[in-house]
C-alpha positions as CSV (number, residue, x, y, z in Angstrom):
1,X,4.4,-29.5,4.6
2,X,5.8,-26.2,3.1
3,X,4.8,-22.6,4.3
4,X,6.3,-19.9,2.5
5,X,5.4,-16.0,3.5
6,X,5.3,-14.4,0.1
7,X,6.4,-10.5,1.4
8,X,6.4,-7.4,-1.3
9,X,8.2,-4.5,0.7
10,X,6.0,-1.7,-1.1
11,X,2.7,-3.0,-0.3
12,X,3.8,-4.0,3.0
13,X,2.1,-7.3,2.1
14,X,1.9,-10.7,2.8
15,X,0.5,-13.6,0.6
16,X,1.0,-16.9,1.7
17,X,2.2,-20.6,-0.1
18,X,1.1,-24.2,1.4
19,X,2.1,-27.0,-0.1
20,X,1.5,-30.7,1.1
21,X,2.1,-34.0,-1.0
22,X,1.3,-32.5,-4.0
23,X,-1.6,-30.0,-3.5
24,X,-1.3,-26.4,-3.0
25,X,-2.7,-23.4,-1.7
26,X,-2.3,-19.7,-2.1
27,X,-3.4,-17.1,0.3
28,X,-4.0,-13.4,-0.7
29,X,-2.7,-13.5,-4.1
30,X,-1.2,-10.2,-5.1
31,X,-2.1,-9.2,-9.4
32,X,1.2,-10.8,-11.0
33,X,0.7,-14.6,-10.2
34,X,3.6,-15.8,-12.4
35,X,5.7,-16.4,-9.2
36,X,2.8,-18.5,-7.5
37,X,2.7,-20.5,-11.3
38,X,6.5,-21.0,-11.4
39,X,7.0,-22.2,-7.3
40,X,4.1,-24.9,-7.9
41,X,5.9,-26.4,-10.6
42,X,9.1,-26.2,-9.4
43,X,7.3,-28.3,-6.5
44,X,5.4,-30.4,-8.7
45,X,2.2,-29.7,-7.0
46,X,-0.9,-28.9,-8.4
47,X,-2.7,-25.3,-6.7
48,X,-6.1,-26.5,-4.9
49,X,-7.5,-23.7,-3.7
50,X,-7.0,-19.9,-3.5
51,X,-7.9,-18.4,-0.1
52,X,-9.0,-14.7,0.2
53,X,-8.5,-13.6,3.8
54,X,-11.5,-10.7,2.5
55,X,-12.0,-8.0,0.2
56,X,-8.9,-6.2,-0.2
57,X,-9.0,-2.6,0.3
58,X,-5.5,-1.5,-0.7
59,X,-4.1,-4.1,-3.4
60,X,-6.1,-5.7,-6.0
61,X,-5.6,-9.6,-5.8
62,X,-4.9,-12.2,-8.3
63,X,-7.7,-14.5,-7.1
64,X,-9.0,-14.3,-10.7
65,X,-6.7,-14.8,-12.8
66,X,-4.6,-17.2,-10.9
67,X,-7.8,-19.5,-11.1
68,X,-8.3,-18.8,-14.1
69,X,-4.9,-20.2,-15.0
70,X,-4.9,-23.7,-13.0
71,X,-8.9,-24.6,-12.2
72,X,-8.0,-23.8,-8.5
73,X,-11.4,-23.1,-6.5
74,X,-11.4,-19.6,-5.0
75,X,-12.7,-19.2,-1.8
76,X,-14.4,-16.5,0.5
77,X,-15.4,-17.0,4.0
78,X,-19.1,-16.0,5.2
79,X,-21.1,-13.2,4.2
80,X,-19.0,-12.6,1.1
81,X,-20.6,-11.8,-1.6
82,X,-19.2,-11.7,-4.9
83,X,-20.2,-11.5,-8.9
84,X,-17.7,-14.0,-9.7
85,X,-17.7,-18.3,-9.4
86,X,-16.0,-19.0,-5.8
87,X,-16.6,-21.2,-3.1
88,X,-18.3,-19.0,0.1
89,X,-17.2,-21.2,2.7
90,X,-19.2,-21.9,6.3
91,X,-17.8,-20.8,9.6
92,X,-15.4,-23.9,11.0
93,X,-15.5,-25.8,7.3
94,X,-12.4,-27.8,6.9
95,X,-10.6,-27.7,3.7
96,X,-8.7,-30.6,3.2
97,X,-4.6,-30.3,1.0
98,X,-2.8,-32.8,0.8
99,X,-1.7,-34.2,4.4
100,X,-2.1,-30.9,6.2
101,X,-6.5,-29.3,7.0
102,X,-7.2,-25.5,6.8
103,X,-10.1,-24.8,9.1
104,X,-12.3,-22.0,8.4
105,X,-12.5,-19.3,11.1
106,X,-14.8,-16.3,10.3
107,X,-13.3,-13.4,12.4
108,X,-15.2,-10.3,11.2
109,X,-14.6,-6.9,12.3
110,X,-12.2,-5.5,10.0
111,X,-14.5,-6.0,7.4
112,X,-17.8,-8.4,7.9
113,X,-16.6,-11.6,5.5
114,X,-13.2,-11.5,7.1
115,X,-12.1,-14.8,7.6
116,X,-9.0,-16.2,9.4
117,X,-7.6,-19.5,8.6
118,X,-6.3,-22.1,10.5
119,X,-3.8,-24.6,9.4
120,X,-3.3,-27.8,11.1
121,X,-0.3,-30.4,10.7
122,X,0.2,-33.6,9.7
123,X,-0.7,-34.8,12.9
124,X,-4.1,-32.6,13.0
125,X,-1.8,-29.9,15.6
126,X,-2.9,-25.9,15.3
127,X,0.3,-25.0,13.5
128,X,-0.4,-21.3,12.3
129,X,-3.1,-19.0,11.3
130,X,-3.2,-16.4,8.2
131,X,-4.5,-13.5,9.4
132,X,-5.5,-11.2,6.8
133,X,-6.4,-7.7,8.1
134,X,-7.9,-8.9,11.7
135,X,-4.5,-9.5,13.6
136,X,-1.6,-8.4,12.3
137,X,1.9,-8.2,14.7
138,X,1.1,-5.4,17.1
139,X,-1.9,-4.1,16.1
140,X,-5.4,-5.1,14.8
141,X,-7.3,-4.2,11.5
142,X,-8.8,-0.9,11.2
143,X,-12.5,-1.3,11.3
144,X,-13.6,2.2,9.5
145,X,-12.8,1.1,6.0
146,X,-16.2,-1.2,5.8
147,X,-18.6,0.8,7.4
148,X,-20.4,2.1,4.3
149,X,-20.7,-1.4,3.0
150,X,-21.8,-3.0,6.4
151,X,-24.4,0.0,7.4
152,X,-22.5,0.6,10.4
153,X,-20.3,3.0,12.3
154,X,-16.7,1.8,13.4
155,X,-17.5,1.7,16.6
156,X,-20.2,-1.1,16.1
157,X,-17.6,-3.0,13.5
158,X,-14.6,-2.6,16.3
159,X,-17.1,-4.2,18.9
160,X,-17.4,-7.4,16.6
161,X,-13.9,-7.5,16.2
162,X,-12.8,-7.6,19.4
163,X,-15.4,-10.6,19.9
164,X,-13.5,-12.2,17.0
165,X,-10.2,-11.9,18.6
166,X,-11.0,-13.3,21.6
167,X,-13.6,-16.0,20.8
168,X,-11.6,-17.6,17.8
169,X,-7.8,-16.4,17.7
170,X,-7.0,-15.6,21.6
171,X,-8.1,-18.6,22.9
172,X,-5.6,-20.8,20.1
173,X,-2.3,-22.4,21.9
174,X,0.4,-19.6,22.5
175,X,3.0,-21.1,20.0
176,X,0.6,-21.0,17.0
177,X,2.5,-19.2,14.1
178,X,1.0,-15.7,13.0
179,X,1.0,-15.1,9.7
180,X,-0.4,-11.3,8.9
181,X,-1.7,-9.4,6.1
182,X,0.6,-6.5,6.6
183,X,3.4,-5.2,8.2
184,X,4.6,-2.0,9.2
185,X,4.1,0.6,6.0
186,X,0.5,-0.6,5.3
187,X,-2.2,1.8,5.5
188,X,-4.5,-1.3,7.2
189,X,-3.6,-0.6,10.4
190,X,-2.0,2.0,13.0
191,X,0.7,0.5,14.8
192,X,2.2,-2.5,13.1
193,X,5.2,-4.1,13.6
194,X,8.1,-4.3,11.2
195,X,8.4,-8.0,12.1
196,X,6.3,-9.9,9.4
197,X,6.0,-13.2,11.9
198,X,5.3,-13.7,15.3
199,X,3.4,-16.1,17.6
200,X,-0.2,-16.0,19.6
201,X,1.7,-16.1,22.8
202,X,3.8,-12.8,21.7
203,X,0.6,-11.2,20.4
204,X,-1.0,-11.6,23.6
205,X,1.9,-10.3,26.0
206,X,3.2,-7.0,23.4
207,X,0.1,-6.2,21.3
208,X,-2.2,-3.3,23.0
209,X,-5.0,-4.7,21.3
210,X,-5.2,-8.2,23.2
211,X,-4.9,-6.9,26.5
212,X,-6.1,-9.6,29.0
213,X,-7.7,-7.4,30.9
214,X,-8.4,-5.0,28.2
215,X,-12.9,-4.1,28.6
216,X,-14.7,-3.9,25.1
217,X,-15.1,0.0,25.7
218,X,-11.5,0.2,26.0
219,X,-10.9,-1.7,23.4
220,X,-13.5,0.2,20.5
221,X,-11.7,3.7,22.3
222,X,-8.3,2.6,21.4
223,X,-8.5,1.2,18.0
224,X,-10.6,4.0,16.7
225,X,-8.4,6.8,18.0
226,X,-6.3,8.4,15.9
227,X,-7.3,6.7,12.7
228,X,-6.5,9.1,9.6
229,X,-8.9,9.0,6.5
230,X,-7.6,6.1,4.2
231,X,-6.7,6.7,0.5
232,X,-9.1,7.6,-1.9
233,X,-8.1,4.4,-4.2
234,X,-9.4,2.1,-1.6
235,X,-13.0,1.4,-2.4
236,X,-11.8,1.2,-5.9
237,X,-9.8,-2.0,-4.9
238,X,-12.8,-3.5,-3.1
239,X,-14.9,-3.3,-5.8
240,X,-12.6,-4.8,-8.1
241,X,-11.9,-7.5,-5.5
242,X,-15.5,-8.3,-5.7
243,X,-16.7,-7.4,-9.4
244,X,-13.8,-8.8,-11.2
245,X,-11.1,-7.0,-13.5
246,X,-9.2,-6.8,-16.8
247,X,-6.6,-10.0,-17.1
248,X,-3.4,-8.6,-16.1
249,X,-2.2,-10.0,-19.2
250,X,-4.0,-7.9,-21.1
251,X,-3.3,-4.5,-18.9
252,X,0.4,-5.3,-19.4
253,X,0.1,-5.7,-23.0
254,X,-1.2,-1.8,-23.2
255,X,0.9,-0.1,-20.8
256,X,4.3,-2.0,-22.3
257,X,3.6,0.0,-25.5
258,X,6.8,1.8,-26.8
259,X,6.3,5.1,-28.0
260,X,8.6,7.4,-29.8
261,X,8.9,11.3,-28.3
262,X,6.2,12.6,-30.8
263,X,4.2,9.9,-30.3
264,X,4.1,10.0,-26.5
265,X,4.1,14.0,-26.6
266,X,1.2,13.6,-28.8
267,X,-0.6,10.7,-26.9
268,X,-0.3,13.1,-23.7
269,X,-2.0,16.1,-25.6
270,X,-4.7,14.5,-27.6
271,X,-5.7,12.2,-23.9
272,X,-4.9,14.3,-21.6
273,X,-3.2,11.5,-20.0
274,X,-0.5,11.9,-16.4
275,X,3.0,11.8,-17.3
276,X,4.5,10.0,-14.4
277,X,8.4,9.8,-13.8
278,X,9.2,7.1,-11.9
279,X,12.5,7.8,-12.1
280,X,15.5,8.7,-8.7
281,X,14.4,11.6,-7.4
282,X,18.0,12.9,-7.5
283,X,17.9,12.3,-11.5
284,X,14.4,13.7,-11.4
285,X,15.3,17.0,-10.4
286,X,17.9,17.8,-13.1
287,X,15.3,17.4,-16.1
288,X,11.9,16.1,-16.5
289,X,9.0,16.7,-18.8
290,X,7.2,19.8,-18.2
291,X,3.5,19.2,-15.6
292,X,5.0,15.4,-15.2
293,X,4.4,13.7,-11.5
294,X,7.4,12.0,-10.0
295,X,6.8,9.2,-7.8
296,X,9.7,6.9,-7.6
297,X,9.6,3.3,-8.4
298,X,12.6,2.7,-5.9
299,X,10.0,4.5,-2.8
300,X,6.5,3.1,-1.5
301,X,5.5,3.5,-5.2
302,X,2.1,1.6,-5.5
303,X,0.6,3.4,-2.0
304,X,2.3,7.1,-2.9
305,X,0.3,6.2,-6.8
306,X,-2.8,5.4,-4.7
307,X,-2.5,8.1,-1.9
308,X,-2.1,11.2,-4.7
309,X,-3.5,10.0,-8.3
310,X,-7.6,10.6,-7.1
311,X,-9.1,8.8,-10.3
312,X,-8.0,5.3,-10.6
313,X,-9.0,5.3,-14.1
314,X,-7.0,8.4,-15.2
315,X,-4.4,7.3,-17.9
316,X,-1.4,6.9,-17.9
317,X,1.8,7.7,-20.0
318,X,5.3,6.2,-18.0
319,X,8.5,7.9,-18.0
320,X,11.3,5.2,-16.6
321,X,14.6,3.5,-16.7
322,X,15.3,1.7,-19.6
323,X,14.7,-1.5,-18.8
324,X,12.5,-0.5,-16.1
325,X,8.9,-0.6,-17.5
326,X,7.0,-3.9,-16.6
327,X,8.0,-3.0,-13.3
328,X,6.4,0.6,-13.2
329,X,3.3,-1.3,-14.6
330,X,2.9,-4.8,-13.0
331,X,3.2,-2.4,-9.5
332,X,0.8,0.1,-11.1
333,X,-1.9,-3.1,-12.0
334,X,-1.2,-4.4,-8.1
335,X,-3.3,-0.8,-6.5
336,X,-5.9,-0.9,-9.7
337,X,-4.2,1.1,-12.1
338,X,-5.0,-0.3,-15.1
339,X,-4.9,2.5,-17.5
340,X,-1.4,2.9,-18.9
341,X,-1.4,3.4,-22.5
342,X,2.8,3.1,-23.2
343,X,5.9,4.4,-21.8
344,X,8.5,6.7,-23.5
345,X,11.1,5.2,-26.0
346,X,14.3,5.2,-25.2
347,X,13.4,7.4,-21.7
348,X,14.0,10.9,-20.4
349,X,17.4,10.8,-22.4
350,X,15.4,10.4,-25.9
351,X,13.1,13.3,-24.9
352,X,16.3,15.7,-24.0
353,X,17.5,14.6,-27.4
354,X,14.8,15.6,-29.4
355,X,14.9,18.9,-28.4
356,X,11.5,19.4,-26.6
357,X,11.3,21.2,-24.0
358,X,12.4,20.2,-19.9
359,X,12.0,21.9,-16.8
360,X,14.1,21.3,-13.5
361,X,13.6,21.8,-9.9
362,X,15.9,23.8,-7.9
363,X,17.6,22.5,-5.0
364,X,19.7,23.9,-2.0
365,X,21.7,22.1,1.0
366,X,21.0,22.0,4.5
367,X,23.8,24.4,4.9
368,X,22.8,26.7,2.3
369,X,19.1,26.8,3.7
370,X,21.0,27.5,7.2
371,X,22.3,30.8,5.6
372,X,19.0,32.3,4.3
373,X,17.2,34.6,6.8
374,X,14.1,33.8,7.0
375,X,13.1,31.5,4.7
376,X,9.7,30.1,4.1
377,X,9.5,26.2,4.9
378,X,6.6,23.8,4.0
379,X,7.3,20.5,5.8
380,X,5.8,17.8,3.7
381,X,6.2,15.2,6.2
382,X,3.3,12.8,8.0
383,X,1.4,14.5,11.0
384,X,3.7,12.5,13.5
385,X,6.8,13.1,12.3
386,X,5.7,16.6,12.1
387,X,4.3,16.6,15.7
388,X,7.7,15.2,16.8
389,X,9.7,17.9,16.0
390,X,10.1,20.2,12.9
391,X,11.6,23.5,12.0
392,X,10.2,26.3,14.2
393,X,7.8,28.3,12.1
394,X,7.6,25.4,9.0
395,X,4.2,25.2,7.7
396,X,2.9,22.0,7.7
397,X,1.2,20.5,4.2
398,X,1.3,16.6,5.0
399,X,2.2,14.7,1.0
400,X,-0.8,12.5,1.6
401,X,-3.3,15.4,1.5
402,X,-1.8,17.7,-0.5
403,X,-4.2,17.7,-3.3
404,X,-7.0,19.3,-0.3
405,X,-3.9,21.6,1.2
406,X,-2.6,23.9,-1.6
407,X,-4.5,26.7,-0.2
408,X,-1.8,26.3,2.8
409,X,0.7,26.4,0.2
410,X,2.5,30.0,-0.4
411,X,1.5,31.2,-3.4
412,X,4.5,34.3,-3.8
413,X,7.7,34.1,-2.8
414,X,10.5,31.8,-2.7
415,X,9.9,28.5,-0.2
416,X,11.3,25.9,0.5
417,X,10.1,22.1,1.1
418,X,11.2,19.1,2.5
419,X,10.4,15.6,4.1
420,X,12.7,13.5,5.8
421,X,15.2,12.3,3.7
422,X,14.1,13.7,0.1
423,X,11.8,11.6,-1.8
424,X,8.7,13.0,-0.8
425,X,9.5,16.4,-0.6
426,X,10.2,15.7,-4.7
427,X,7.2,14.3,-5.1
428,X,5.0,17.1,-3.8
429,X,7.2,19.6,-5.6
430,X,6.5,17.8,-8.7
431,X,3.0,18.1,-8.3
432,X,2.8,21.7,-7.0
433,X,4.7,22.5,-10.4
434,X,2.2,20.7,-12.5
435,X,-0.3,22.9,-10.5
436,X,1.0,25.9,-11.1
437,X,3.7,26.9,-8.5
438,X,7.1,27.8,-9.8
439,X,8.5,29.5,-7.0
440,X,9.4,26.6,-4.8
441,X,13.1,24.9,-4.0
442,X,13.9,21.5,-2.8
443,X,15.9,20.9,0.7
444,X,18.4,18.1,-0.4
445,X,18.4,15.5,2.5
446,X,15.7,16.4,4.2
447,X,14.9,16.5,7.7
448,X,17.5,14.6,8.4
449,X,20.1,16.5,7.2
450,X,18.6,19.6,8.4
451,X,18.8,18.3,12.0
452,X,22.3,17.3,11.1
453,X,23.4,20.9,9.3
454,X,21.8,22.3,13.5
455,X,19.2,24.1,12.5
456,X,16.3,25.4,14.8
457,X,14.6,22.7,15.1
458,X,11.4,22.5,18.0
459,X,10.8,20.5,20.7
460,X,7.9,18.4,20.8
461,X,4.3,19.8,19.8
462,X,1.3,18.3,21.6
463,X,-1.7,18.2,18.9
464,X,-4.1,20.8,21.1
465,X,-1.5,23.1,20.7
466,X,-1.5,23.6,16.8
């Protein structure tokens, strides 16, 4: 038997590879399934099934295509419903691969088809479960993203799931494997680990969640405190998890179109398509194309695309690296983003070339922001970081909101923004250009490097406070 955790660090997502005398499985198959194609035969196996732990919020899986592909049987577990062929499978079923069984275990609560699966040895022995978006290490799913779908509140969804967790997954042996959705990063959850693997047995003693003593009050309180709203993108997903979707193959085709400078100066006029540099931040800032968006490939690209572009159907034109293109797009496909229509010839260098126009973003140090009396600061960073400690007096316009917040943003006068180490803060400068603000300047380094250059940085901030 062969388990192989399958982890993409901008996603914060895990899909999963069994394989057992010559049968194989795939668990929560991200968009690009090439890799999954290329392990099986490099095994020689032959991919049985593809298991879908639910419907996806924040990725959009290659269930379809990937069955398309090899004839492998997609399956659901209960209450799924879907508009494409799969196999909706019965609460304890037993699907047999190879030497190895993988038992069914419906575990809603998270969403109301989630489905936990079981995978037991050679020797019939509970070896590990896959988890999807009901346990993950340190924290639970959050159970607010299906309550639109399921016709109820959160509260009612995180009472089922806390009936899952103990009924099916908390009573398992204490050295069956965990193998989660997510890790830390994921919008899925609150409080996740950064490990990616764990155990029942270290679930039960360190995760807040599986308290032995923990009430179901308690429990509904905890895990629907503090829950933030999710990204706008993330019904999207769903429903293309459930409808069905354009063949990668034929979304990469579109968006791997090279275009000269006129022609992509011309595509971005005539469709009012998004110019988006994915570009370093630090090249970013010495020349871009005028109203682009710059969000990094080398950052949490596919989440920051999903968190701040609001229509997941909005074309797209590509600014990147030579050399760097499929990249930009495959990660664009994996959150929905279909709609790329060609990236720049010959990149940013070809547009300086031609002569067109470029604009820049102004930049100071730590040091240099030390020496100017009162500046205006806009801290871009997440509520908690923020609440942790931040410049006295920095106004606070959290990146993930910013398209609501600009009326927080100074409209006259030179300020000044930052995150904690640069990326972000480039990214929302980016975007306040494109919106109209010219009067803004980055902080180089961030929070970090503020803290470093001393600066008057506050003490903690309780929330009731602000």
């Amino acid at each position: 038997m062969t388990v192989e955790q399958i982890y993409t660090g901008c996603l914060a997502q895990g899909a999963y590879y069994i394989a057992s005398n010559g049968e194989a499985v795939i668990i929560d198959p991200l968009r690009e399934v090439g890799p999954y194609l290329d392990r099986a035969e490099k095994d020689g196996v032959t991919i049985k099934y593809i298991l879908e732990t639910h419907f996806h919020a924040d990725f959009v899986s290659g269930h379809l295509d990937l069955a398309a592909k090899t004839g492998a049987k997609i399956v659901y577990g209960p209450t799924a419903n879907t508009q494409f062929d799969c196999h909706i499978a019965e609460d304890g079923e037993v699907l047999k691969v190879g030497d190895v069984t993988i038992q069914v275990m419906h575990t809603p609560g998270h969403t109301m088809e989630s489905t936990t699966y079981l995978l037991k040895d050679e020797s019939g022995k509970d070896y590990a479960i896959f988890s999807g978006d009901t346990l993950f290490l340190g924290d639970v799913g959050r159970p607010d993203l299906a309550q639109k779908a399921a016709s109820m509140t959160q509260e009612d969804l995180a009472g089922i799931l806390f009936d899952s967790l103990r009924n099916k997954i908390m009573v398992l042996a204490d050295d069956v494997i965990v193998y989660p959705g997510h890790g830390a990063g994921s919008s899925c959850g609150k409080n996740m680990s950064k490990e990616t693997v764990g155990t029942i047995g270290e679930q039960k003693a360190t995760n807040y969640a599986l308290r032995a003593n923990m009430t179901k009050e308690e429990f509904v309180a905890e895990v629907t405190d503090g829950l933030l709203p999710p990204p706008a993108y993330f019904p999207e997903n769903v429903r293309m998890n459930k409808t069905g979707y354009e063949s990668l193959d034929k979304v990469m085709e579109r968006g791997l179109r090279p275009l000269s400078v006129d022609a992509f100066d011309a595509a971005a006029n005539e469709t009012e398509a998004l110019i988006l540099d994915t570009r370093h931040q630090h090249t970013f800032i010495h020349g871009f194309i005028p109203q682009s968006i710059f969000i990094g490939i080398k950052g949490s690209f596919a989440m920051w695309v999903g968190a701040l572009i609001p229509d997941i159907k909005q074309e797209i034109l590509i600014v990147a690296d030579p050399g760097m293109e499929e990249e930009v797009v495959t990660r664009l496909s994996r959150v929905g983003y279909d709609n790329c229509i060609g990236f720049l010839d010959g990149g940013f260098d070809a547009w300086k070339s031609s002569g067109k126009e470029v604009d820049t973003l102004p930049q100071v140090t730590a040091e240099e922001l030390k020496g100017i009396a009162d500046a205006t600061v806009v801290d871009v960073r997440k509520s908690g970081e923020y609440l942790s400690e931040h410049l006295i007096d920095a106004i606070h316009v959290e990146l993930d909101y910013i398209n609501d917040q600009m009326s927080s943003v100074p409209q006259e006068g030179t300020f000044y923004v930052h995150c904690a180490g640069g990326y972000r803060s480039v990214i929302a400068s980016s975007i306040l250009k494109a919106r109209g603000y010219h009067n803004m300047v980055d902080v180089a380094g961030g929070f970090k490097a503020i803290k470093e250059a001393g600066l008057n940085v506050s003490d903690y901030v309780c929330p009731s406070t602000l």
